[in-house]
N, C-alpha and C positions, 0 to 999 in steps of 0.2 A: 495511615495512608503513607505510602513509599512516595516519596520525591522523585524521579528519574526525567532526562530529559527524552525526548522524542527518539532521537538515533540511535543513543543507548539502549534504550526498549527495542528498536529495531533492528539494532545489532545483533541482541540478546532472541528475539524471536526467529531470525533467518541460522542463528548458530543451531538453533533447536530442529528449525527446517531440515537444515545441512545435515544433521544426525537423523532425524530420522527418517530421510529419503534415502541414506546408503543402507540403515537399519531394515528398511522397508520398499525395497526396491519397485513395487505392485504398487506403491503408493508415490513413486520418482514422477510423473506425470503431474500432479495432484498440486506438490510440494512444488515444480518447477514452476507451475501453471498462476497457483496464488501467490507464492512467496516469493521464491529462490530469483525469477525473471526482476524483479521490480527493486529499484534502486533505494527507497524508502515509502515508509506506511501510510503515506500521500498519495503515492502513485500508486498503492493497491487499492484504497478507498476510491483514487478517480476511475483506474480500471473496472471494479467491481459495478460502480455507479454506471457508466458508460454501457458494460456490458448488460447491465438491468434494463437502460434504456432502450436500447437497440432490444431486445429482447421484446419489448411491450409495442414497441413501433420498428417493424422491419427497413423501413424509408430513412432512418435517422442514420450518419455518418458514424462509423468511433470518433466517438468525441476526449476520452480517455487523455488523448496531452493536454484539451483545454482546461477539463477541468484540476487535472493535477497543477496546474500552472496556477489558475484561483486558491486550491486549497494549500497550494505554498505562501503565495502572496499575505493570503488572509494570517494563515500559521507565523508568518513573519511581523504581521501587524501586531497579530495577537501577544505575539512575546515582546516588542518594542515596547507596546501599553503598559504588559506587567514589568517593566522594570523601573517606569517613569513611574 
């Protein structure tokens, strides 16, 4: 099992984006839409989560910043823990 932390892997997955949405221009919507827009791999989980639910219930808000805001919080607890 590789070690990496969170940003690094997210660095490493939007550099891959960033190739190949010039690579694959048919696919620059796609690449901007899940990856390239979102600042880290938290904010595409809360996006994606948000988007599921609005999907299943048309009435619900994007919720998308709350929940990226929980799954930092929690992510932040989560590493605090493992170091103590």
């Amino acid at each position: 099992m590789i070690n990496i932390d969170p940003a690094t892997f997210w660095q490493i997955i939007r550099a891959e984006a960033e190739h190949e949405a010039h690579a694959r221009p048919a696919m620059q919507r796609y690449f901007d839409a899940y990856v390239l827009r979102h600042e880290t791999l938290e904010d595409v989980f809360a996006s994606l989560l948000a988007a599921e639910l609005m999907r299943s219930d048309a009435t619900l808000p994007d919720m998308a910043g709350e929940f990226s805001a929980v799954i930092r919080q929690s992510g932040s607890n989560a590493s605090a823990a493992a170091v103590h």
